[in-house]
N, C-alpha and C positions, 0 to 999 in steps of 0.2 A: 563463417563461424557465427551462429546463432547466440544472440546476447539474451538468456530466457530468464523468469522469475516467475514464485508460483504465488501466486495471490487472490483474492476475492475482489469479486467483482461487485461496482455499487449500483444498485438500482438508479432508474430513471427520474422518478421523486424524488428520491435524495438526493441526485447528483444536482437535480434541480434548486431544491433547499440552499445545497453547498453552496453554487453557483450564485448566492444571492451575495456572499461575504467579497466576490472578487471587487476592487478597486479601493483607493481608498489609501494604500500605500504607497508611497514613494519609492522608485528603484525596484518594484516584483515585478514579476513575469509569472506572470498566470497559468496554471494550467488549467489547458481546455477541458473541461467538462466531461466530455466523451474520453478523455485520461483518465481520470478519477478512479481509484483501486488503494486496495489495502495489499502491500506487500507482508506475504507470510514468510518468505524465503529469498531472498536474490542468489542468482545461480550464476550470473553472467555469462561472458563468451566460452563458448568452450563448443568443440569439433562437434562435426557431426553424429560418429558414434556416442559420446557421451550426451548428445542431447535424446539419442535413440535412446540408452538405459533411461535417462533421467525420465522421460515418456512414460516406459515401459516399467519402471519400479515406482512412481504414483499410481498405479493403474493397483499394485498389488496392496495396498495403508486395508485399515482394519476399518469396518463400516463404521459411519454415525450419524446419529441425530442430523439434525439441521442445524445451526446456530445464529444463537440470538445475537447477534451486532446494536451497539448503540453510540451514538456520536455524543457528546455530551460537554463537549468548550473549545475553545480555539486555544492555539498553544504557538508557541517556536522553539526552532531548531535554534540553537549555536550561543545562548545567554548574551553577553556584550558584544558579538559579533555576529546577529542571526544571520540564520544562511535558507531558512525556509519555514511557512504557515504551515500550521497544519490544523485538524481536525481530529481532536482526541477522538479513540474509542474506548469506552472501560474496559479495562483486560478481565478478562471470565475463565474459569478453568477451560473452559469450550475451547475457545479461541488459543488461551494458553497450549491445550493437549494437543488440538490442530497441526499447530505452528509448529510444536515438539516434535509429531512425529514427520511433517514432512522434512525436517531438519536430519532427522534420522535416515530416512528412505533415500535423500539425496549424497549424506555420506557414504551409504552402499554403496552407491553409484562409483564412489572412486572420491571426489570433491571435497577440499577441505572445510573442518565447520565457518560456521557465520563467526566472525568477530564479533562482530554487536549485537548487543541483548535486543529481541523482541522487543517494540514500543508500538501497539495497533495504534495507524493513525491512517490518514488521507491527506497527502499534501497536494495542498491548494496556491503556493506561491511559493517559488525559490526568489533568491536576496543574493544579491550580489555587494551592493552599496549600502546595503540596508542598515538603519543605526536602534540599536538598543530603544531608546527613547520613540521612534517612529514608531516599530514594531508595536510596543505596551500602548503607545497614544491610538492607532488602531483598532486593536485589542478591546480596549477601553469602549470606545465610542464606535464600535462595530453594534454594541445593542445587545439585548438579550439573545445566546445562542440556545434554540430550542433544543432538547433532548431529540434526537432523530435514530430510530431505530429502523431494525427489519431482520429475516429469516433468510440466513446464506443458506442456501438448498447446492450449493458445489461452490468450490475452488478450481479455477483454472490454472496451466501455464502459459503463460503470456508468452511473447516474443517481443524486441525492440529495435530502432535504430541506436547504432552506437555514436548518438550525439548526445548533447545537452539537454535534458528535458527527455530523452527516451521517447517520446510519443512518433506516433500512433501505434498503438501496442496491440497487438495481434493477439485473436485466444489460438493457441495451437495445440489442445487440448484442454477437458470437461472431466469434471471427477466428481460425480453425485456424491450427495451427503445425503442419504436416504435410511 
C-alpha cells in the first residue's frame, strides 16, 4: 500500500539556501535537503487501485501557468509545544487555485477531504522536545531570512516510507504546468 502525496518540488538553489537554517536547535531532526518539498495534498496509504485513479485523475486538472513560489520567514508548527520548522511561502491565488483543484480531483477519486487548511510551507526540522522559548531563540538569531523565489513548471506525486520523517520520497508521477 503506497503512502502518496502531491506536492512541488524545490529547486537545487533553494533547497541549497534552505539548507543553510539547519543547526542551531536543540532536540530537531533535520530534514535532508534532497526532502525538501512543498506539500499540496497528503493522500496517504491507500490500495493500489486507488493509487492508479489518483495517478490517472491528476493527469486530467485544467492547464496552467507556471507558478511563482516565494519563501519569505521561518516559522513553527505547534505554538507552546512546536512540533516542527518550517519555511513560509506567501500563499498567492496561484498556489491557492493549485492546491484547490488537486484537492478536488483527488476527492473524485473516492478519498475523504483534507482536514487541514492549506499552509504553503517547507519543513525543515521536526521537534520532539522542542520548547517554545528555544524554537523563537533560534528564530531570532537565525539572521536575516532572504526572500527566496522561483517558477514551479509541475507538481508531482511523490511516494514515501511509512516511517517518521517520510523520506526518501520518490516522484512517481510529473504533471506540467505549461
Amino acid at each position: 500500500m503506497p503512502r502518496l502525496f502531491a506536492g512541488l518540488e524545490i529547486p537545487p538553489e533553494i533547497r541549497l539556501q534552505l539548507s543553510g537554517f539547519r543547526g542551531g536547535l536543540p532536540g530537531a531532526r533535520w530534514v535532508d535537503p534532497d526532502n525538501y518539498h512543498m506539500t499540496l495534498r497528503f493522500i496517504g496509504d491507500i490500495d493500489e487501485p486507488t493509487a492508479h485513479d489518483v495517478l490517472s485523475i491528476l493527469g486530467g486538472r485544467r492547464q496552467r501557468d507556471p507558478i511563482a513560489v516565494t519563501f519569505d520567514a521561518l516559522d513553527s508548527f505547534g505554538g507552546a509545544r512546536p512540533h516542527a520548522v518550517f519555511a513560509r511561502a506567501v500563499p498567492t491565488s496561484d498556489l491557492n487555485d493549485l492546491q484547490a483543484e488537486i484537492e478536488r480531483l483527488v476527492r473524485k477519486a473516492g478519498l475523504p477531504p483534507e482536514k487541514r487548511k492549506f499552509f504553503p510551507h517547507v519543513t525543515l526540522a521536526r521537534l520532539k522536545s522542542g520548547s517554545a522559548r528555544d524554537v523563537a531563540g533560534y528564530i531570532a538569531t537565525s539572521g536575516h531570512f532572504p526572500k527566496l523565489s522561483f517558477m514551479a513548471d509541475r507538481f508531482v506525486l511523490f511516494s514515501s516510507r511509512g516511517t517518521t520523517g517520510g523520506g526518501p520520497y520518490v516522484v512517481e508521477a510529473a504533471y506540467p504546468l505549461a
